[in-house]
Backbone bond lengths (Angstrom), bond angles and torsions (degrees), N, CA, C in turn:
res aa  C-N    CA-C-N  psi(-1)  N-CA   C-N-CA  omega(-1)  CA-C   N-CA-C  phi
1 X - - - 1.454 - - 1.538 109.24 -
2 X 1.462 105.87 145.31 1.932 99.92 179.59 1.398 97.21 -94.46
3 X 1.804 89.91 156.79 1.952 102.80 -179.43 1.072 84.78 -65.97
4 X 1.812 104.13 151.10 1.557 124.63 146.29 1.297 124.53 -39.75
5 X 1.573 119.79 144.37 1.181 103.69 -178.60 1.692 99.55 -151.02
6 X 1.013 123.93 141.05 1.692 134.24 -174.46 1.639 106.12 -29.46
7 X 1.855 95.80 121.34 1.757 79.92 160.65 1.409 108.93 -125.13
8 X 1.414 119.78 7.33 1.335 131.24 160.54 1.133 112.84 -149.65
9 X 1.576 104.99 146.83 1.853 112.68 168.89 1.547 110.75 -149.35
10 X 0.987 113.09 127.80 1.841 139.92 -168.97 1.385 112.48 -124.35
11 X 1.343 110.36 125.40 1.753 95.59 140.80 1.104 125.97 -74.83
12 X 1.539 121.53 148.65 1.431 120.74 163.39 1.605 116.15 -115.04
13 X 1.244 121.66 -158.19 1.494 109.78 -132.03 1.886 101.88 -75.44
14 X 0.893 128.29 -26.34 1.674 155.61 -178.05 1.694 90.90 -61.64
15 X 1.451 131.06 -30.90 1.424 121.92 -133.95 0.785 115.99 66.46
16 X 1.453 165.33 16.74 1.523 159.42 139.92 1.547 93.04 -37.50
17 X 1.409 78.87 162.05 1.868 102.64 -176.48 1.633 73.42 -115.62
18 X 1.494 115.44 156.92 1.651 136.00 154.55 1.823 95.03 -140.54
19 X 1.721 79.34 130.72 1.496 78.07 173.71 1.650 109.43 -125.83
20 X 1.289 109.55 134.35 1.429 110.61 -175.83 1.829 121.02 -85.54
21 X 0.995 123.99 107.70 1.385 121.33 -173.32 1.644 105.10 -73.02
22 X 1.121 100.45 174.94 1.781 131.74 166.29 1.466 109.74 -69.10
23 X 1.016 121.01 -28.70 1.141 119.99 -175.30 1.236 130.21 -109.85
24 X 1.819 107.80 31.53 1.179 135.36 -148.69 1.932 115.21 27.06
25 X 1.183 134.74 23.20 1.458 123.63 145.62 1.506 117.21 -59.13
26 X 1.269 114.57 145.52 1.813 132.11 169.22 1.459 100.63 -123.19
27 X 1.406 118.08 140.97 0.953 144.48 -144.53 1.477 118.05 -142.79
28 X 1.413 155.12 77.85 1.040 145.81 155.21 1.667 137.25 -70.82
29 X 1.347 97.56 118.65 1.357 110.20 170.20 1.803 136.01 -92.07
30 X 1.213 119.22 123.35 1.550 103.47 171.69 1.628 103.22 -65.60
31 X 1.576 120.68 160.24 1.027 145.34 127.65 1.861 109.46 -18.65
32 X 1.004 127.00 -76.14 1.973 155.12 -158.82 1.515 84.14 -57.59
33 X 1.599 113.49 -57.25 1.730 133.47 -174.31 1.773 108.45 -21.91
34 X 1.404 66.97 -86.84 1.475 93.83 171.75 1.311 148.23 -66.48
35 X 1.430 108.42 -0.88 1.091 129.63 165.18 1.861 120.85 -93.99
36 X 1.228 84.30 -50.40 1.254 92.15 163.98 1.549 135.83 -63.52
37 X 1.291 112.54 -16.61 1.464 138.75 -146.93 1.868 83.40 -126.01
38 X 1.267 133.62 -15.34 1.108 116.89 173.10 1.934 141.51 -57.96
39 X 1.409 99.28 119.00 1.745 118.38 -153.69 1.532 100.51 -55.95
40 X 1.124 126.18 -23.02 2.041 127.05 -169.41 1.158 88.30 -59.09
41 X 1.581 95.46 156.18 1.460 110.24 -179.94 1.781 123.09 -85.07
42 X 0.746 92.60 -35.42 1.779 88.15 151.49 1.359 133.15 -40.22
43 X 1.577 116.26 -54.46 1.686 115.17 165.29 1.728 93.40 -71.38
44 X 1.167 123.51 -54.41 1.479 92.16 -148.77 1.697 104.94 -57.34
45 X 1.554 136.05 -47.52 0.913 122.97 145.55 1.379 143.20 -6.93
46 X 1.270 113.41 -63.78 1.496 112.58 139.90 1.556 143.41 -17.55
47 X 1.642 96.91 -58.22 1.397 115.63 -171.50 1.634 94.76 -78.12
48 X 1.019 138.88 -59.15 1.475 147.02 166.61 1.102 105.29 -40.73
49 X 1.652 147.90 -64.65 1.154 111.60 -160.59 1.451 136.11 -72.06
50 X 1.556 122.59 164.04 1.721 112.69 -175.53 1.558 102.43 -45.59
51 X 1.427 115.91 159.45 1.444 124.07 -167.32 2.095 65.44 -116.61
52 X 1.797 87.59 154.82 1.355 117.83 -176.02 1.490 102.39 -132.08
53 X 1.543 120.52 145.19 1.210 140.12 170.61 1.859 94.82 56.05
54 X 1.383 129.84 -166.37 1.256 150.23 -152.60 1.620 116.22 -39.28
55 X 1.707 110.47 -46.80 0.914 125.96 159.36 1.429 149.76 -5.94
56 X 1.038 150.95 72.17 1.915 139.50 -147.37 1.345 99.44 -85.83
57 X 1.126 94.24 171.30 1.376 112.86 -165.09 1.799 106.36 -73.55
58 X 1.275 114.46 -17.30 1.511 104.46 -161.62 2.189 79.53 -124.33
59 X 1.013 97.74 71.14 1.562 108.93 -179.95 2.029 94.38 -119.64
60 X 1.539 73.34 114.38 1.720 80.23 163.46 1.454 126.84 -53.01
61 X 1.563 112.45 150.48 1.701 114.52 171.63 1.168 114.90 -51.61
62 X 1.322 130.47 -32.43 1.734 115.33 175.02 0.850 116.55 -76.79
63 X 1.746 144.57 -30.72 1.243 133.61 156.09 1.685 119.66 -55.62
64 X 1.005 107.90 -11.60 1.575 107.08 172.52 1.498 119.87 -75.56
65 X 0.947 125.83 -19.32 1.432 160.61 -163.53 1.624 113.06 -97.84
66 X 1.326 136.19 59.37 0.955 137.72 -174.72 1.193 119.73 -27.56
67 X 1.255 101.69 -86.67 1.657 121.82 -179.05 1.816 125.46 -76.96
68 X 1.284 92.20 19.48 1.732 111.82 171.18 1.711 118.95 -76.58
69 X 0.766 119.81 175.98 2.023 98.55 171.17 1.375 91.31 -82.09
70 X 1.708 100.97 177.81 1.770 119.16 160.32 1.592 97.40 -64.03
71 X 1.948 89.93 168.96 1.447 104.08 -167.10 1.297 95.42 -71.62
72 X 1.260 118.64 -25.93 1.438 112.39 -163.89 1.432 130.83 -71.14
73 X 1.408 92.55 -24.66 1.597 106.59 160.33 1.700 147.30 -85.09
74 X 1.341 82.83 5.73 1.793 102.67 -179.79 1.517 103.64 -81.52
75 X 1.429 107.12 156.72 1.577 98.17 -162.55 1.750 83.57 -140.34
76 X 1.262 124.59 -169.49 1.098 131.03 177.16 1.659 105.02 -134.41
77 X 1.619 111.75 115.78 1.159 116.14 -161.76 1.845 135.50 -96.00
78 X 1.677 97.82 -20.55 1.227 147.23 165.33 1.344 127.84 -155.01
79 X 1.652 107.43 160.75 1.257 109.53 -177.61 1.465 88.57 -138.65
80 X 1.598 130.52 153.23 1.539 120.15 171.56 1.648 78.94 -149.78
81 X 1.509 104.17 135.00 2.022 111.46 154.57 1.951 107.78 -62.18
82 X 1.477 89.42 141.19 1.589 97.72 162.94 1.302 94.23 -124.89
83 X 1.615 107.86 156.74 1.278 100.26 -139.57 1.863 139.42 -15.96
84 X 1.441 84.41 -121.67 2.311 75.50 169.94 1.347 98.15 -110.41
85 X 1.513 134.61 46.21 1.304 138.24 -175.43 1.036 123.03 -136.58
86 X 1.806 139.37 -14.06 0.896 160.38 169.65 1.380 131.17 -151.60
87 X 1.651 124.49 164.95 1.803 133.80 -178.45 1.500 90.16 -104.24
88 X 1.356 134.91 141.85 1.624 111.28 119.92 1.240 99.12 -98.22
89 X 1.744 98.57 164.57 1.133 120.58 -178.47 1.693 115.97 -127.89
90 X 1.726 115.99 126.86 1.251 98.68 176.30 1.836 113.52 -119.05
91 X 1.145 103.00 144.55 0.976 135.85 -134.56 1.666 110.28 -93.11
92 X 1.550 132.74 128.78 1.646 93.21 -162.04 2.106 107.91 -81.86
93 X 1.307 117.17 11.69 1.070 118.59 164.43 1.458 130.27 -79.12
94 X 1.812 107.56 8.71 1.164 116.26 167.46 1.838 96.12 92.03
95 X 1.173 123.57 7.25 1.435 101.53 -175.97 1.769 91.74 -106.87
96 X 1.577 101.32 160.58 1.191 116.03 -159.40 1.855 134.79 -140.73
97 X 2.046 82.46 -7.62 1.402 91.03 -139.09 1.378 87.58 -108.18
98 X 1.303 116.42 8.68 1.982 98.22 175.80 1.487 119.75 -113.38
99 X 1.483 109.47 121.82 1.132 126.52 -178.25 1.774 129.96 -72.60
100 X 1.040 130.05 74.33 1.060 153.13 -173.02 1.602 121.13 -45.33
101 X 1.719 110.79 92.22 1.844 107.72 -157.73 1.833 83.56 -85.30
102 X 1.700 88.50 148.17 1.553 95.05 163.88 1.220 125.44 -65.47
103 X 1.225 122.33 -2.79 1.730 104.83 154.62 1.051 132.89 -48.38
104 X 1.458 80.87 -53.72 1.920 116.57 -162.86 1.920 94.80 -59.94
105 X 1.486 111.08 -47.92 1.625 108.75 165.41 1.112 121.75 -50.13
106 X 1.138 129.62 -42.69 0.905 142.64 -160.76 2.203 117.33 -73.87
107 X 1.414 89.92 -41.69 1.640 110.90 170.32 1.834 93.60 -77.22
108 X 1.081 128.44 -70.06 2.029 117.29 -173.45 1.283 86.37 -49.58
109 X 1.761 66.48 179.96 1.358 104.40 178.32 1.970 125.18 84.43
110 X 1.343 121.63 -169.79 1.412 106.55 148.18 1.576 96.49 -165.40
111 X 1.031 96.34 157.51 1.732 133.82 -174.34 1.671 113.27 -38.39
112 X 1.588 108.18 96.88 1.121 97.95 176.55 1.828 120.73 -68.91
């Protein structure tokens, strides 16, 4: 059998993304989620390196980011398929560069 794979995706009223699978699952994502949770190698780098001054160790990529907005204000600005294997997603903080495999969708999020 083939993995499920998106046959719709919307925001709804929050900005959440819901994504509807093939396999009739729905899926909600935060905005913060997914940003934070972004696969490019830059955040994951991020997420790995020692955290310095106040910071903990399990401190999201936007708090790493001084002079970035709050998480709360990042929005999700586009979405485009790369091939039938992944989303990127850009981001309204200007980031752009992480490519999002439907697994990885598939594990966020939670169960509408």
């Amino acid at each position: 059998m083939n993995a499920p794979t998106p046959v719709n995706l919307a925001l709804d009223a929050e900005k959440q993304l819901v994504i509807e699978w093939s396999d009739g699952a729905r899926r909600r994502y935060t905005v913060r989620e997914l940003r934070e949770k972004c696969p490019c190698a830059t955040c994951r780098e991020k997420r790995n390196a020692p955290q310095q001054g106040p910071q903990t160790m399990n401190a999201g990529v936007l708090e790493l980011l001084p002079s970035g907005p709050r998480p709360d204000q990042v929005q999700i600005e586009a979405m485009s398929p790369v091939g039938h294997y992944a989303y990127s997603v850009t981001f309204s903080d200007g980031h752009d560069t992480g490519i999002y495999p439907l697994e990885l969708l598939r594990e966020l999020g939670t169960t509408v």
